[in-house]
Legacy VTK file of the C-alpha trace (Angstrom):
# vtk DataFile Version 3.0
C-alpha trace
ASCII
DATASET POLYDATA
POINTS 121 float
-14.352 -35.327 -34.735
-15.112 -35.491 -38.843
-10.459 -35.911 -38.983
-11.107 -39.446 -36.358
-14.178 -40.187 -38.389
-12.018 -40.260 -41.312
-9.037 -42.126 -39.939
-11.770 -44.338 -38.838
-12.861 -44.751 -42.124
-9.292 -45.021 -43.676
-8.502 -47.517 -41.334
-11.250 -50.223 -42.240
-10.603 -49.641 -46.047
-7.163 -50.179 -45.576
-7.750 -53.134 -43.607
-10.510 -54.210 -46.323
-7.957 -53.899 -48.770
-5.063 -56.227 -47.068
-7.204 -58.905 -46.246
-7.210 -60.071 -49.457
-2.864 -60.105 -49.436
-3.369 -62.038 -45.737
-2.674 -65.306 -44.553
-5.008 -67.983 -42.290
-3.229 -68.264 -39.140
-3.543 -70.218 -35.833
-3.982 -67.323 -33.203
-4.345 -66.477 -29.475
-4.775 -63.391 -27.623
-4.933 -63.363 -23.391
-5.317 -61.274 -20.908
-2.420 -61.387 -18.378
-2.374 -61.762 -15.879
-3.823 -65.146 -15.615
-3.800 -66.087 -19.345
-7.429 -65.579 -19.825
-8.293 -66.505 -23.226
-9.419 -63.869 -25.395
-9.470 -65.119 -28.424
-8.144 -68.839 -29.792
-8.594 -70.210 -33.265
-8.233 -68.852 -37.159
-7.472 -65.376 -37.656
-6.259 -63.864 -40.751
-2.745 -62.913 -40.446
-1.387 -59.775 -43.054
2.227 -58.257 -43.060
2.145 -55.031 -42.649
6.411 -54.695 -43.396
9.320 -54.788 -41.236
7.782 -57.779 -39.145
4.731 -55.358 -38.028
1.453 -56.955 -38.571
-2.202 -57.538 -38.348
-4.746 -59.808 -37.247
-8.342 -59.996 -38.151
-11.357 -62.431 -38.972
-10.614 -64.910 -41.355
-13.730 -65.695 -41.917
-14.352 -61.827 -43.257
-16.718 -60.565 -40.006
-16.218 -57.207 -39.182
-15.214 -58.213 -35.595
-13.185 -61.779 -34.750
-13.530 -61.251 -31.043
-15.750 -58.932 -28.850
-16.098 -55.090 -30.204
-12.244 -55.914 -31.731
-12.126 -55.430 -35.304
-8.572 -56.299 -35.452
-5.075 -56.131 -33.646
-1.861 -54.643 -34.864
1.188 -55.243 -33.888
4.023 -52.253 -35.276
7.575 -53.273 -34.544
9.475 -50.525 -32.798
12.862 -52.198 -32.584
14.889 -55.473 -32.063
11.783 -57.700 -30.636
10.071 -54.974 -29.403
6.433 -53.484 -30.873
3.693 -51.145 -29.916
-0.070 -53.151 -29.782
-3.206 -51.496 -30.596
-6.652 -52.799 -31.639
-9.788 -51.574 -33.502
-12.782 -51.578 -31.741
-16.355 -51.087 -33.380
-18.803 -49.326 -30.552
-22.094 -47.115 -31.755
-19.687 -44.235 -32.508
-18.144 -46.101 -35.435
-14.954 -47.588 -34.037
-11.681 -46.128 -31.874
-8.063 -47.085 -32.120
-7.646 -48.611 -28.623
-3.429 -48.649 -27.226
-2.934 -51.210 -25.911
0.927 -50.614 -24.899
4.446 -51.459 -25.679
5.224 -55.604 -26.297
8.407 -57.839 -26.302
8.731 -60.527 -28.063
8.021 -63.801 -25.994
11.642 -65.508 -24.862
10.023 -68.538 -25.097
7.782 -68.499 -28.347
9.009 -65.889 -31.309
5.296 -65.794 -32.650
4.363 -64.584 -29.249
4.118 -60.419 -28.034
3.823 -60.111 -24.227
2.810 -56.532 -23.001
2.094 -55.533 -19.088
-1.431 -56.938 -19.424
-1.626 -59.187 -22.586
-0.018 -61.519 -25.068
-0.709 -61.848 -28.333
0.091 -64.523 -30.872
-0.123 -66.041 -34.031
1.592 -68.933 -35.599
LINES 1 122
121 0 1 2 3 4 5 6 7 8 9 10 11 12 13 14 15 16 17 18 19 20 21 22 23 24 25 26 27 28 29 30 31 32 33 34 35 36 37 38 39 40 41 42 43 44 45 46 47 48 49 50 51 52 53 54 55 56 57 58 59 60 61 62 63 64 65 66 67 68 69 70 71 72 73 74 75 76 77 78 79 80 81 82 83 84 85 86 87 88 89 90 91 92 93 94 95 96 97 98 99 100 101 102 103 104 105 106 107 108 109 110 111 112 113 114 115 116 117 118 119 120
């Protein structure tokens, strides 16, 4: 418990940390299927390296949508990624999988897993 406390912990300084190297971007996250809209509007956008990334509050909350701190997005290959996101919850916060992504056919900004889609332009 005190090791995922401290990744915890590690994980919200380093994301303290590259918010200020971010970027403003326009973003949307759905639930598929259905598209239903998660999240739509300004999130801040940081490169993480390789074309993995993060999104999070731009306007600095600790939370942009719901319990989710913020969304990452790791590259694994040729327009393929693995998807996780932070979520804060009494404990402290967990690092939530949400599964394996391709890159959308029909927008390159876009990540489509089994049961979401995340983007950000």
């Amino acid at each position: 418990m005190k090791l995922f406390m401290l990744l915890v912990a590690v994980a919200v300084a380093t994301a303290s940390v590259a918010l200020a190297k971010g970027k403003v971007a326009d973003c949307v996250i759905e639930a598929l299927p259905g598209n239903e809209l998660q999240f739509q509007g300004k999130c801040k956008f940081v490169p993480e390296g390789g074309g993995s990334f993060t999104l999070m509050d731009a306007a600095g909350r600790n939370t942009f949508y719901g319990a989710v701190s913020m969304v990452s997005v790791y590259l694994t290959g040729k327009d393929t990624a693995e998807v996780s996101g932070l979520v804060l919850d009494e404990s402290g916060g967990h690092n939530s999988r949400w599964g394996s992504a391709k890159r959308s056919g029909l927008d390159g900004a876009c990540w489509e897993g089994d049961d979401f889609r995340v983007c950000a332009w």
